[in-house]
Residue frames as qw, qx, qy, qz and C-alpha x, y, z in Angstrom:
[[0.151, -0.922, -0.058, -0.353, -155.86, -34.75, -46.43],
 [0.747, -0.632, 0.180, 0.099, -153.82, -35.83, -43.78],
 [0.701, -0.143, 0.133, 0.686, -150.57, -36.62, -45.81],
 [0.431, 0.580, 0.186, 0.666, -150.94, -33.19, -47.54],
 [0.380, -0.896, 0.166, -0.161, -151.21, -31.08, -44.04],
 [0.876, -0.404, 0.181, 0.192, -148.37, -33.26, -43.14],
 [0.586, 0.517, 0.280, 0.558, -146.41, -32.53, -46.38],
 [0.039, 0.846, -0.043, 0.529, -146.82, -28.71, -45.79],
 [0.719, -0.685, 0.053, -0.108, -145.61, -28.84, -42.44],
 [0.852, -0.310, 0.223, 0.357, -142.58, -30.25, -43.27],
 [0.499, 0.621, 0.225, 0.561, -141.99, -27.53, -45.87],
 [0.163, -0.887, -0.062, -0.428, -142.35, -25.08, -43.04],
 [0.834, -0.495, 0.118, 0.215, -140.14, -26.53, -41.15],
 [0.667, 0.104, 0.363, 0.642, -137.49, -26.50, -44.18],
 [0.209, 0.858, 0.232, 0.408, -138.45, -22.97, -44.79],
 [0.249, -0.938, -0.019, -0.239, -137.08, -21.67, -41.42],
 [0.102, -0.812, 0.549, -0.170, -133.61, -21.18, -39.57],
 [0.795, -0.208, 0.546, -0.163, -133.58, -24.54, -37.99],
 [0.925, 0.315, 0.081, 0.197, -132.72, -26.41, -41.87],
 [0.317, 0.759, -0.539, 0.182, -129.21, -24.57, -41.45],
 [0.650, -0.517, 0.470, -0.300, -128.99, -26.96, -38.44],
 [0.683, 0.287, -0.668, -0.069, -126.95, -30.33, -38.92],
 [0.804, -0.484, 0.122, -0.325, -128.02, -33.10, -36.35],
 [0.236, 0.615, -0.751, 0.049, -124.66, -34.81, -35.35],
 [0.668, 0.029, -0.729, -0.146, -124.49, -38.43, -35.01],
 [0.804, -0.568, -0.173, 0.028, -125.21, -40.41, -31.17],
 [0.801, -0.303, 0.062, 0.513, -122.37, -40.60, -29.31],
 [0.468, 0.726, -0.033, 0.503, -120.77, -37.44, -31.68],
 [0.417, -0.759, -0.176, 0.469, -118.24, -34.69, -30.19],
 [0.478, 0.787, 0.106, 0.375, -117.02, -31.63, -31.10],
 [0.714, -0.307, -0.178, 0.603, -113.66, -31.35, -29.83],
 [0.115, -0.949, -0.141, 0.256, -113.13, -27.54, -28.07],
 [0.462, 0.827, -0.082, 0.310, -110.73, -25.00, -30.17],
 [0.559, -0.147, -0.408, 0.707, -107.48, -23.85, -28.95],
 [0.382, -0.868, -0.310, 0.071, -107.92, -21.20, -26.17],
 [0.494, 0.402, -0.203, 0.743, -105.36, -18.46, -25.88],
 [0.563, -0.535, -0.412, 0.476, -104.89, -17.16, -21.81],
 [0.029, 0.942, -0.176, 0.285, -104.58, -13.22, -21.44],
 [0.583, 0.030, -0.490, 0.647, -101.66, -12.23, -19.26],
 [0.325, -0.560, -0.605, 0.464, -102.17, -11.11, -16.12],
 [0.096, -0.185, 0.136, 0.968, -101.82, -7.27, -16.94],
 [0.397, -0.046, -0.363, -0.842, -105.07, -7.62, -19.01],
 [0.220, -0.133, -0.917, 0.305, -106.49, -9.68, -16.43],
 [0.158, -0.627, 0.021, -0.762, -109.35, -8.47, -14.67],
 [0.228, -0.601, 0.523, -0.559, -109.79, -7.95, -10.92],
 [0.895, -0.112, 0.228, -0.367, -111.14, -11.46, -10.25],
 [0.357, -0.439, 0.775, 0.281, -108.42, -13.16, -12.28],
 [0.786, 0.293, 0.534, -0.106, -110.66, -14.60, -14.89],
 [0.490, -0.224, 0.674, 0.506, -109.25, -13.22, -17.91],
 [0.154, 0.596, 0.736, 0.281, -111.85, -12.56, -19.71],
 [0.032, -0.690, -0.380, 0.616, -112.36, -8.90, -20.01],
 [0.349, 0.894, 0.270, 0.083, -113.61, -5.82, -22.81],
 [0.369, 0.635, 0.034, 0.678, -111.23, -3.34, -24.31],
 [0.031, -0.798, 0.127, -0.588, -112.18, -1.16, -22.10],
 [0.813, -0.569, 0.104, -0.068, -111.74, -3.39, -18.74],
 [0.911, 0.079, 0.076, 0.398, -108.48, -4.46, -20.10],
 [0.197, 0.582, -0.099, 0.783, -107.17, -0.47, -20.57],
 [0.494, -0.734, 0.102, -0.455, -108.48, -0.10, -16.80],
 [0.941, -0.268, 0.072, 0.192, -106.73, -3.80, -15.13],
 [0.710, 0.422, -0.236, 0.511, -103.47, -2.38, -16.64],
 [0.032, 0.459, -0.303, 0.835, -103.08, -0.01, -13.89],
 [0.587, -0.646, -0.380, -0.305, -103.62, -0.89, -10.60],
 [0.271, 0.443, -0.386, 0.763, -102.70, 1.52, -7.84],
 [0.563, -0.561, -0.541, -0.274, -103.58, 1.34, -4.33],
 [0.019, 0.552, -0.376, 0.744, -102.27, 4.21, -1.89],
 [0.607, -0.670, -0.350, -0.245, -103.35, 3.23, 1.97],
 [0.287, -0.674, 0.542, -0.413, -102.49, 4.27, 5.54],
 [0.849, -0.128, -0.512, 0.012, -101.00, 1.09, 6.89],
 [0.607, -0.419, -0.552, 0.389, -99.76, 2.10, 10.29],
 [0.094, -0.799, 0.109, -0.585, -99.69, 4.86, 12.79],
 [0.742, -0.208, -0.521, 0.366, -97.49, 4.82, 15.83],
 [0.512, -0.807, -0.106, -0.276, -97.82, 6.69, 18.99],
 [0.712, 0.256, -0.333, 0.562, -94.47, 7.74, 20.80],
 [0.426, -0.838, -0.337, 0.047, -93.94, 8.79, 24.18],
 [0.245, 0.752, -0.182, 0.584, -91.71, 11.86, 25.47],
 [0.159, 0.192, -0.638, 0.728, -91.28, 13.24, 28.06],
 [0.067, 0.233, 0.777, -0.581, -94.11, 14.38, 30.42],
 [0.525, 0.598, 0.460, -0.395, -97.58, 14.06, 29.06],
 [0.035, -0.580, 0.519, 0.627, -95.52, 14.27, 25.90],
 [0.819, 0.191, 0.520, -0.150, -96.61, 12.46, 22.63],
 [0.134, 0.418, -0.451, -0.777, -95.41, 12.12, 19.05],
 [0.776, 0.279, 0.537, -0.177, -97.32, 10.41, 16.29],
 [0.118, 0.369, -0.754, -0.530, -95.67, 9.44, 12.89],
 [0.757, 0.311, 0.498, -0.285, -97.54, 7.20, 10.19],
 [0.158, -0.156, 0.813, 0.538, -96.75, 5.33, 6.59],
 [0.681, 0.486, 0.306, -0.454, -98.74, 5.21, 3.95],
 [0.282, -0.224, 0.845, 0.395, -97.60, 2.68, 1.30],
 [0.673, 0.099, -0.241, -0.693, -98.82, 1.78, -2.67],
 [0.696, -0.066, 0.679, -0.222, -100.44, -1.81, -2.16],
 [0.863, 0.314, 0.211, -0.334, -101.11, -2.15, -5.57],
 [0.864, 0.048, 0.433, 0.251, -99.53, -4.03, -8.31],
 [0.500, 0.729, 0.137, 0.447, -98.72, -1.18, -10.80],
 [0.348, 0.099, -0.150, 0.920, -96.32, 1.91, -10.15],
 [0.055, -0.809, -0.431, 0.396, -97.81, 4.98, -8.89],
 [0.423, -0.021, 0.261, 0.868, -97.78, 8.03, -10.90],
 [0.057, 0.908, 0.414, 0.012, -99.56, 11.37, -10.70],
 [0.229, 0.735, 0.137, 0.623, -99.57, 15.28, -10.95],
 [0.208, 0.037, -0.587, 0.782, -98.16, 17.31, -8.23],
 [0.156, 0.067, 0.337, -0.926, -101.16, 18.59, -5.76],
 [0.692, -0.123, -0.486, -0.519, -103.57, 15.88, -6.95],
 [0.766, -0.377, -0.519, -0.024, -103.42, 14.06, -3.31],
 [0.139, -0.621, 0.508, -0.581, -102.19, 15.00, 0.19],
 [0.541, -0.347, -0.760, 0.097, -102.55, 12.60, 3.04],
 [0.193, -0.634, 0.125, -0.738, -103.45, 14.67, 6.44],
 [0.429, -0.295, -0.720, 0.459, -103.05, 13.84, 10.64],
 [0.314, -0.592, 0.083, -0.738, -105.38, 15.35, 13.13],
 [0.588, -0.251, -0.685, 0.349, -105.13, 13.87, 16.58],
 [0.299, -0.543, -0.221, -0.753, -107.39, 15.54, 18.83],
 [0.021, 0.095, -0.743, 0.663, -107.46, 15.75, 22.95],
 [0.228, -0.401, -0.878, 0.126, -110.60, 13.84, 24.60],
 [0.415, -0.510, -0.605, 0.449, -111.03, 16.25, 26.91],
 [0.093, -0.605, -0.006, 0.791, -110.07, 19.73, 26.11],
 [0.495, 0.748, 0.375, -0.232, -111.08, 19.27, 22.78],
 [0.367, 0.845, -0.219, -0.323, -108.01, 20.53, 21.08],
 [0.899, 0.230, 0.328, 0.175, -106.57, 19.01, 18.14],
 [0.309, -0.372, 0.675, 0.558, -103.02, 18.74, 15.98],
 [0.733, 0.640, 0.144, -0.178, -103.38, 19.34, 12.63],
 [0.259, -0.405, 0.669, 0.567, -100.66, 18.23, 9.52],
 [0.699, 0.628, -0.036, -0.340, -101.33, 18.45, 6.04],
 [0.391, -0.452, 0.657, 0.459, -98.33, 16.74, 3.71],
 [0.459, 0.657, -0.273, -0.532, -98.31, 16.03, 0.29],
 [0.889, -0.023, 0.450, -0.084, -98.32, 12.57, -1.26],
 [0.340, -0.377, 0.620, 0.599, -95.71, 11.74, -3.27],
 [0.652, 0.474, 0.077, -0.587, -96.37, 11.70, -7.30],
 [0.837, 0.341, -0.387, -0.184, -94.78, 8.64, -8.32],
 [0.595, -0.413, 0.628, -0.283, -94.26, 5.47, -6.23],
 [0.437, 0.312, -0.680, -0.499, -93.59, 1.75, -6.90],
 [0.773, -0.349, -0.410, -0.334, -95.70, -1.07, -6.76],
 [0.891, -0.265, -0.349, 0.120, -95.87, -2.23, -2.93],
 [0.511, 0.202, -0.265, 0.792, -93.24, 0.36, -2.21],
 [0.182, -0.611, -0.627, 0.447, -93.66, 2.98, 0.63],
 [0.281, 0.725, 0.343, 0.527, -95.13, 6.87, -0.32],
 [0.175, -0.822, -0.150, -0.521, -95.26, 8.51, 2.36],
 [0.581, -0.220, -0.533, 0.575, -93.39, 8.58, 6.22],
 [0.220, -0.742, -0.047, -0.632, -94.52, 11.68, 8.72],
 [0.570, -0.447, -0.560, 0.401, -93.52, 11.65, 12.45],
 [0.121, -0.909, -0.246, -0.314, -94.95, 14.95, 14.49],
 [0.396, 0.388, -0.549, 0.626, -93.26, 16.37, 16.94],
 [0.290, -0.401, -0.824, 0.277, -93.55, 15.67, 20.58],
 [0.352, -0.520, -0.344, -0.698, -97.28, 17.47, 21.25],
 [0.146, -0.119, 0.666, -0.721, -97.89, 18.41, 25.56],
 [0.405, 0.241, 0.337, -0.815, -101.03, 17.42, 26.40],
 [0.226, 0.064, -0.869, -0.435, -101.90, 15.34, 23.03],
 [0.602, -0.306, -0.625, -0.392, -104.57, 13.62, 24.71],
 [0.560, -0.546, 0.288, -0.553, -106.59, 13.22, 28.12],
 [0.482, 0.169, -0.848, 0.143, -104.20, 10.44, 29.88],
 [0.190, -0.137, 0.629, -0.741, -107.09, 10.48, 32.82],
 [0.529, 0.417, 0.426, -0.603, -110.91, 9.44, 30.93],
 [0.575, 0.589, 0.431, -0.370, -110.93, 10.46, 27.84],
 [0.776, 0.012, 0.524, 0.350, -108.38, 9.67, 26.07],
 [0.310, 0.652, -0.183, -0.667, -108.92, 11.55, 22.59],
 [0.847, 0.421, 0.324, 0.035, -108.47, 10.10, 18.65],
 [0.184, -0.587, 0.445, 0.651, -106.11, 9.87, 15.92],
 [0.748, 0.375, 0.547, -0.025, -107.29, 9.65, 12.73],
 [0.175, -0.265, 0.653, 0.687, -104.82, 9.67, 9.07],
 [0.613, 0.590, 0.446, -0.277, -106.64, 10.31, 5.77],
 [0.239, -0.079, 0.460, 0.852, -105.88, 10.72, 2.31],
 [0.406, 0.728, 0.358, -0.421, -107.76, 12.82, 0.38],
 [0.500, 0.007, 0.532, 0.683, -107.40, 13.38, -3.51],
 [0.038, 0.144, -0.518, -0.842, -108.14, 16.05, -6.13],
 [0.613, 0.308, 0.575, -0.446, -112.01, 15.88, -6.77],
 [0.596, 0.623, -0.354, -0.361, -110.85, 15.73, -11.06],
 [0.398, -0.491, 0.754, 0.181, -108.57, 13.01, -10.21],
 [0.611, 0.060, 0.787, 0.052, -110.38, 10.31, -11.78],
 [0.443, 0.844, 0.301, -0.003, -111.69, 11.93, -14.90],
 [0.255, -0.776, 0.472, 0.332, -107.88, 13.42, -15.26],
 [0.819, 0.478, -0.315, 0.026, -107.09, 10.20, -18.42],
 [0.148, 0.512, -0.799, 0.277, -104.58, 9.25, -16.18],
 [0.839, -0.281, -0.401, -0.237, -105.34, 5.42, -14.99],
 [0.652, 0.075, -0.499, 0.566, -102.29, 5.29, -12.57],
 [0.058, -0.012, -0.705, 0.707, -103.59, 7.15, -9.60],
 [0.648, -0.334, -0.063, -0.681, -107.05, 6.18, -9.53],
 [0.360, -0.399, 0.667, -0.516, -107.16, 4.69, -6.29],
 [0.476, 0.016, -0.809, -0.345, -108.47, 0.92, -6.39],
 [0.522, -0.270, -0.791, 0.170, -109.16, 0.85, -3.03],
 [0.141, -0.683, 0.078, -0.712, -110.85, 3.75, -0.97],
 [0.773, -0.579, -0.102, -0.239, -111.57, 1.75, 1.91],
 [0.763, -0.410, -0.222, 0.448, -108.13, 1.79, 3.30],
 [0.190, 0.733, 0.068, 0.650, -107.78, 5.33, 2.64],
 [0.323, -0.653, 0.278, -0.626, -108.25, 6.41, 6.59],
 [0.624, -0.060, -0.696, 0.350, -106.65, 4.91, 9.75],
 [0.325, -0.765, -0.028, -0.555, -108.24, 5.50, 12.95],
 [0.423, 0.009, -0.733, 0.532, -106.72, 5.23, 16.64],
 [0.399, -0.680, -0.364, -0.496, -109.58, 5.31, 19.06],
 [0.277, -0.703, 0.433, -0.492, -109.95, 6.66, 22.60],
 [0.982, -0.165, 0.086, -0.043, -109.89, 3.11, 24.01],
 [0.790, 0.298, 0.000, 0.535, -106.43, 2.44, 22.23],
 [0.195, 0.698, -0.277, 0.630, -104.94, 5.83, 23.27],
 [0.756, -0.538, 0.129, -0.350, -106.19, 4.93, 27.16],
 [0.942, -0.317, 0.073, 0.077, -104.21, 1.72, 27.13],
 [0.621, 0.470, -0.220, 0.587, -101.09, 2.69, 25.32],
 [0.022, -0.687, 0.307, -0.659, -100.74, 5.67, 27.84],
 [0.855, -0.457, 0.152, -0.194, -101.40, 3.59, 30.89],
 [0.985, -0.014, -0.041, 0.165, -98.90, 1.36, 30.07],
 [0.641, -0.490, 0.241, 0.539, -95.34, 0.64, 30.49],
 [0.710, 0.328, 0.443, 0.438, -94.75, 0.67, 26.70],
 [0.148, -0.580, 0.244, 0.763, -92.85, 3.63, 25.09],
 [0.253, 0.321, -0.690, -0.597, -93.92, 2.91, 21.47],
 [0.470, 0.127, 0.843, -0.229, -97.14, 1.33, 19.83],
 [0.128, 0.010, -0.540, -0.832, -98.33, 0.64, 16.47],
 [0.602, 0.396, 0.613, -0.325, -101.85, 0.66, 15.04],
 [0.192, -0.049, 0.874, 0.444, -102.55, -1.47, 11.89]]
């Protein structure tokens, strides 16, 4: 009885996936295939290389508008100007439709409450790392409270709410989170105290 349970058993065994299996000798290896590196273009954001069709039609294009400075310029009495840059960071050209992005300055008095406004239009085709934008205001009385309360400046782009859904991979933004530079009352307080004619913020 025993060799014939023992018998079947091993038939069921040979019946199922496992007999396609081939047990390689001790000590065996199975030396690894050749391996063929993407290039960086079809990279994705991590660098591994390793990415789907559709990650690989998205990594080809990477654009990354941001405010990178705003500088504060004194005048005459109580006089300010403010100018700011707004460069792409990323690695790819820039390239959009007209009136799909604007960047915008509002720089707003502590105290009295009123505020400079500028609107400008972002450019619609930039290269990689190259600057987009350049704005410098003219000199504004009164800009800010140079006694308490100082006041804010604060740069923003803003884009097109279709942008991204638009089939165009070259100006979706990679990076919203340097989209808006702010210059707080603290920082407006000490610039205006001081000696200094001219100060950037980064």
């Amino acid at each position: 009885m025993k060799t014939l349970l023992l018998a079947a058993g091993v038939a069921l065994a040979l019946s199922t996936p496992a007999a396609a299996q081939v047990m390689l000798p001790a000590g065996a290896r199975i030396a690894p295939g050749p391996q063929v590196d993407l290039p960086t273009s079809v990279r994705d954001r991590a660098g591994r290389g390793f990415v789907t069709p559709d990650r690989a039609g998205a990594a080809a294009c990477i654009v990354d508008p941001a405010v990178t400075a705003v500088t504060l310029t004194k005048g005459g009495d109580r006089q300010v100007s403010i100018s700011y840059e707004v460069t792409n960071r990323g690695r790819s050209d820039w390239s959009s439709g007209a009136r799909q992005q604007n960047v915008s300055l509002v720089a707003r008095n502590g105290n009295t409450g009123r505020a400079f406004r500028n609107t400008q239009r972002l450019t619609e085709a930039a290269a990689a790392r190259s600057r987009m934008a350049s704005y410098a205001s003219p000199f504004i009385t009164d800009a800010f409270d140079d006694f308490e309360f100082g006041g804010e400046v604060e740069v923003s782009i803003a884009y097109d709410p279709d942008i991204l859904i638009d089939g165009n991979r070259c100006n979706d933004d990679a990076n919203a989170g340097n989209n808006v530079l702010r210059v707080d009352g603290v920082q407006i307080l000490d610039f205006l105290r001081s000696t200094a004619t001219s100060r950037t913020f980064r």
